[in-house]
Residue frames as qw, qx, qy, qz and C-alpha x, y, z in Angstrom:
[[0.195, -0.729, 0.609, 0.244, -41.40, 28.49, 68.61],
 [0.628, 0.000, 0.778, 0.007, -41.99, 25.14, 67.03],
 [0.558, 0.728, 0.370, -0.146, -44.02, 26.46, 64.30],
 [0.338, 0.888, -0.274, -0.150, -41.73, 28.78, 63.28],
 [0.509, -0.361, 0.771, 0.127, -38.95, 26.01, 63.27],
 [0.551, 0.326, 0.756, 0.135, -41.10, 23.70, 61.22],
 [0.406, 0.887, -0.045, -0.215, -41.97, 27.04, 58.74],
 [0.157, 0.862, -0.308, -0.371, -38.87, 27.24, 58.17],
 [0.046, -0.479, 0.783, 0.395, -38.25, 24.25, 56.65],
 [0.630, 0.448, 0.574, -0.270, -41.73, 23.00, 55.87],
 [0.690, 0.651, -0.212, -0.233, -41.02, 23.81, 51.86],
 [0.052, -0.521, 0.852, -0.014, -37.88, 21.00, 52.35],
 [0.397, 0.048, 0.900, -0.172, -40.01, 18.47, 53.76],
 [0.716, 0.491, 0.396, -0.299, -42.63, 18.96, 51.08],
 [0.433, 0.741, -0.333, -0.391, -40.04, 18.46, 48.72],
 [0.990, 0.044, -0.123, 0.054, -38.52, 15.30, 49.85],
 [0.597, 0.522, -0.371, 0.484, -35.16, 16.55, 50.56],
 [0.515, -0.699, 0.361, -0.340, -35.20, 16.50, 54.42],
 [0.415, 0.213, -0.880, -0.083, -33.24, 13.56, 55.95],
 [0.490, -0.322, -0.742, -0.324, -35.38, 11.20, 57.71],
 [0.353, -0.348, -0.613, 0.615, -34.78, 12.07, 61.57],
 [0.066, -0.064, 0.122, 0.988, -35.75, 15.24, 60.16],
 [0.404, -0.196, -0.597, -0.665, -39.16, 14.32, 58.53],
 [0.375, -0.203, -0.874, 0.233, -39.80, 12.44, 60.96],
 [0.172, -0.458, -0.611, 0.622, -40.50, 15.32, 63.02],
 [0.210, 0.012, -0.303, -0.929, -41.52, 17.80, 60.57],
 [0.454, -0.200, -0.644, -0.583, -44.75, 15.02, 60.40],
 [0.274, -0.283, -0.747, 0.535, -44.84, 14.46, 63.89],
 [0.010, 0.205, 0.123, -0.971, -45.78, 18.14, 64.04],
 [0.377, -0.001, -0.506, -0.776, -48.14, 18.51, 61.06],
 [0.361, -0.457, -0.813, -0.014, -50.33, 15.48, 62.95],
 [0.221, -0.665, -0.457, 0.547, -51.08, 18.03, 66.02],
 [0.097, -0.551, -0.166, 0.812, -50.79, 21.64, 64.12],
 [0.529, 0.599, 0.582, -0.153, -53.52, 22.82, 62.11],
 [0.058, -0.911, -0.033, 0.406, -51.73, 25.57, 61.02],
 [0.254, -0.437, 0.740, 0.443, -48.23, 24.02, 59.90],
 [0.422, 0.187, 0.859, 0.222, -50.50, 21.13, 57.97],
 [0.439, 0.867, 0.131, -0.196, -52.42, 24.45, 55.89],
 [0.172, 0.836, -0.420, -0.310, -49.09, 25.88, 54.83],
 [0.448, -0.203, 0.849, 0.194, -47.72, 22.14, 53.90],
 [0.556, 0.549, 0.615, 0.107, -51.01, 21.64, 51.77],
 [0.430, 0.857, 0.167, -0.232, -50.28, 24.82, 50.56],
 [0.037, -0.572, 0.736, 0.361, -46.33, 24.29, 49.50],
 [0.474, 0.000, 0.870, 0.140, -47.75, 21.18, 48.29],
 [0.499, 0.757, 0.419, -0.044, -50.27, 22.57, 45.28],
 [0.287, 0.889, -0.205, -0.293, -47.75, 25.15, 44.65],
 [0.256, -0.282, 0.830, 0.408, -44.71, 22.30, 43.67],
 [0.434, 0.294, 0.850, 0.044, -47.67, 20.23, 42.20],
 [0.333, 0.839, 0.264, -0.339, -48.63, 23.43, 40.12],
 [0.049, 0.783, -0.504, -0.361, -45.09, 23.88, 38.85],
 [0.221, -0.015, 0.897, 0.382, -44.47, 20.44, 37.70],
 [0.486, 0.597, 0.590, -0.245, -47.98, 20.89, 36.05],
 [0.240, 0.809, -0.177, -0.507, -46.54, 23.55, 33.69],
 [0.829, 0.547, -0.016, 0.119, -45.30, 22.78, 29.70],
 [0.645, -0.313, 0.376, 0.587, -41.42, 22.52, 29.82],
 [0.349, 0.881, -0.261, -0.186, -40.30, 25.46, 26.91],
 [0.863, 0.209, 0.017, 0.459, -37.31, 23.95, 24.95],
 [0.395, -0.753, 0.032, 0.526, -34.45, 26.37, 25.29],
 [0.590, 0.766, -0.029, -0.251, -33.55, 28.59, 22.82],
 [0.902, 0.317, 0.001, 0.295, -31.15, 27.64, 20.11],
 [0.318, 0.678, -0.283, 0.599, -27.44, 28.43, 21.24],
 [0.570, -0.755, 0.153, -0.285, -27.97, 28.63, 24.56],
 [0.952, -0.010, 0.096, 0.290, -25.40, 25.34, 24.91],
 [0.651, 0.411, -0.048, 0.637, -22.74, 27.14, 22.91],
 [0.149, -0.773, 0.017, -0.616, -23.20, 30.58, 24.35],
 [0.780, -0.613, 0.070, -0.109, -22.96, 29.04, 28.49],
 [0.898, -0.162, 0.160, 0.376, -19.99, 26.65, 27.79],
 [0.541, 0.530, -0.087, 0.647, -18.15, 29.67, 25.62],
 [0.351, -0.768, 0.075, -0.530, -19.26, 32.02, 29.14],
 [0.921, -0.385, -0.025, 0.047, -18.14, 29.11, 31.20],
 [0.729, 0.368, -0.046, 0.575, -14.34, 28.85, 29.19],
 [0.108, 0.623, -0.106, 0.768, -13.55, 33.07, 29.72],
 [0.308, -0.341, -0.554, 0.695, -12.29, 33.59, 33.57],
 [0.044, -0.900, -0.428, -0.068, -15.11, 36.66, 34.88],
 [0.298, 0.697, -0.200, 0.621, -13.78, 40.13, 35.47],
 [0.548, -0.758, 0.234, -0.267, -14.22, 40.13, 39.09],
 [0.866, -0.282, 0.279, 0.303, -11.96, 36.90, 39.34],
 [0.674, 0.265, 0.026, 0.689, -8.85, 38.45, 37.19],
 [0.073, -0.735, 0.153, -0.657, -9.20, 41.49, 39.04],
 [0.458, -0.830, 0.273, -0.161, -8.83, 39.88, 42.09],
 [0.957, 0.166, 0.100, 0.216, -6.46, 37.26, 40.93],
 [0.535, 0.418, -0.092, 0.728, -4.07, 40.26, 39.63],
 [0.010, 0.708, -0.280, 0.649, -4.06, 42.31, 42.60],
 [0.797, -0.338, -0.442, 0.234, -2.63, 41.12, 45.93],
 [0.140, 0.868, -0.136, 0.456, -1.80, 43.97, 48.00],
 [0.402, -0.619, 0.632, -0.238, 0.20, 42.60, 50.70],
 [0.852, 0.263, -0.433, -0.131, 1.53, 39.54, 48.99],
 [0.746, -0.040, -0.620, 0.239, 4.11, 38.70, 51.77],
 [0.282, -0.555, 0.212, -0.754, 3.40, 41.36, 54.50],
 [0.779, -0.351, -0.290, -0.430, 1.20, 39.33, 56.28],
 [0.841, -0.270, -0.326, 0.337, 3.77, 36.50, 57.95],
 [0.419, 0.438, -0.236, 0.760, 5.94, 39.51, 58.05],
 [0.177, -0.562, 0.151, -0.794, 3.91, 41.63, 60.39],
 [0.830, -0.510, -0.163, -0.156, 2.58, 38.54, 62.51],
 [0.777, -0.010, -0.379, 0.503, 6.60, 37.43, 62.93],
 [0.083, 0.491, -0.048, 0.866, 7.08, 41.97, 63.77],
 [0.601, -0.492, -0.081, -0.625, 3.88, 41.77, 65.91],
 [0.891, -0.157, -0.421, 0.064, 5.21, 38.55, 67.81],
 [0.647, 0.383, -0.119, 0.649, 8.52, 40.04, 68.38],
 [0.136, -0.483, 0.202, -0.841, 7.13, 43.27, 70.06],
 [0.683, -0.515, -0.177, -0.486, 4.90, 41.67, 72.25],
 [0.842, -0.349, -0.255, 0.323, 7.61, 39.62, 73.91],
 [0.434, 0.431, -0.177, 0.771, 9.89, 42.38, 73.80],
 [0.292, -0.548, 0.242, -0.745, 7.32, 44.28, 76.04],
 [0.888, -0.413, -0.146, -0.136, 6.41, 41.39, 78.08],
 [0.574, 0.166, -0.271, 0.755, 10.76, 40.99, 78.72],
 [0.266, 0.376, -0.343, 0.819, 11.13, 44.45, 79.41],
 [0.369, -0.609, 0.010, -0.703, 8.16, 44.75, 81.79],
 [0.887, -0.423, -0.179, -0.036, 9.09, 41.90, 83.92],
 [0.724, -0.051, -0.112, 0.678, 12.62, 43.08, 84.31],
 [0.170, 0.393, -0.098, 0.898, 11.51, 46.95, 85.03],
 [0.035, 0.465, 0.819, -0.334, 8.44, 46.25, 86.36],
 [0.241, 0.689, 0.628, 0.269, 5.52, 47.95, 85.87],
 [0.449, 0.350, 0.008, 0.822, 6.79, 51.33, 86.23],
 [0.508, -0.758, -0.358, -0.198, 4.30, 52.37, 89.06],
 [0.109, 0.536, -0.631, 0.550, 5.05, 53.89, 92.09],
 [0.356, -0.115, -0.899, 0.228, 4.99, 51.58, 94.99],
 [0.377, -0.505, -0.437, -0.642, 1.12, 51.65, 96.67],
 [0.503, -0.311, -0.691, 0.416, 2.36, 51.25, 99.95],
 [0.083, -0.890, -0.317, -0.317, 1.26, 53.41, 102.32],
 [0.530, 0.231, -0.231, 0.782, 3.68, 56.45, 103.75],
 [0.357, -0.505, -0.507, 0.601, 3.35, 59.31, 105.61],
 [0.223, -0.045, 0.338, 0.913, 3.58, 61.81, 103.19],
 [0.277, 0.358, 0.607, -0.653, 0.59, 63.80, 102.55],
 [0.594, 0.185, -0.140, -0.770, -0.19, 63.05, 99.65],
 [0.034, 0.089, -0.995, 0.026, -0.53, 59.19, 100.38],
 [0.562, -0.254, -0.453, -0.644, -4.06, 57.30, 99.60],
 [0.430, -0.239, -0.830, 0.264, -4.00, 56.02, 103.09],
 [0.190, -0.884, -0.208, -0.373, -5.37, 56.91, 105.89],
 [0.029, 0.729, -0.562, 0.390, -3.28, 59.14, 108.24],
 [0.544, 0.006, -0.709, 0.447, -1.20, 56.57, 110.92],
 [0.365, -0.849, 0.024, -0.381, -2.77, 57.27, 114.52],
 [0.200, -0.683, 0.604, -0.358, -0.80, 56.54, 117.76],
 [0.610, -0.140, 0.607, -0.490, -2.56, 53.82, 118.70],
 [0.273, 0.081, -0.866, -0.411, -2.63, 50.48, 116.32],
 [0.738, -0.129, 0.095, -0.656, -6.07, 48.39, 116.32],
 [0.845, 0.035, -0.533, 0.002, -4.10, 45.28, 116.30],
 [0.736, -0.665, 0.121, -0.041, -3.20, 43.98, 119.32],
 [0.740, -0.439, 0.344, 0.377, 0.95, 43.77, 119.66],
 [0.534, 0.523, 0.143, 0.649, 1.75, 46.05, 116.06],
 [0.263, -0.266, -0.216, 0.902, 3.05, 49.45, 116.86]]
C-alpha cells in the first residue's frame, strides 16, 4: 500500500517539486524499498535523458499566430456564453419549490396524516388480535 502511494508520486519527488514533509518521506521509503529506489533511478535517467536532448528553435510565427489565437474568444466559450437556458428560472423554482414544501408541511400538520387511526377495534378487519374475556394484566378489563 505504501509502494503504491510512493509510485504515485515518485516522478514529483524526482523532479523536485514535492514539498519537503513530503520528500521527506518519499526518501524515507526509497532507503528500505528496493523496488521504489529502481523506479526512482529509473524516472531519474528518463528526466536526465530529456534535458540531454538539443532544444529546436520554434518555427517562425509561432509568437504571432498563439497571441492572434489567444485575442479571438473559442467557439465553445461564445456558444456557451450566448445560450443560457434558464436565465432566471432557477431562484424562481427554488423560491416555487420552498413554497410547496411548507405548504405541505402546514397542511399536513393541521389534517394530519390522513391515515386511519391504528388503534385496535373490534371489527374484523382490525390488525389486532381478537379481544379475549380475560385481560393478562392484572386489574384492566
Amino acid at each position: 500500500m505504501i509502494c503504491a502511494c510512493v509510485r504515485s508520486i515518485l516522478e514529483l519527488h524526482v523532479q523536485g517539486r514535492l514539498a519537503e514533509p513530503q520528500a521527506r518521506w518519499v526518501r524515507g521509503h526509497l532507503e528500505r524499498c528496493p523496488r521504489c529506489r529502481a523506479e526512482a533511478a529509473s524516472w531519474q535517467r528518463l528526466f536526465s535523458g530529456l534535458r540531454g536532448l538539443p532544444a529546436r528553435p520554434a518555427p517562425a510565427g509561432l509568437k504571432e499566430a498563439l497571441l492572434k489565437a489567444a485575442a479571438r474568444p473559442a467557439r465553445s466559450q461564445a456558444v456557451a456564453e450566448s445560450w443560457d437556458p434558464l436565465p432566471v428560472l432557477p431562484p424562481v423554482l427554488a423560491l416555487a419549490g420552498s413554497l410547496a414544501a411548507l405548504l405541505l408541511s402546514v397542511s399536513a400538520s393541521i389534517l394530519g396524516p390522513g391515515l386511519p387511526s391504528q388503534g385496535c377495534s373490534d371489527a374484523p378487519q382490525s390488525v389486532c388480535a381478537p379481544r379475549t374475556a380475560k385481560s393478562v394484566l392484572p386489574g384492566v378489563p
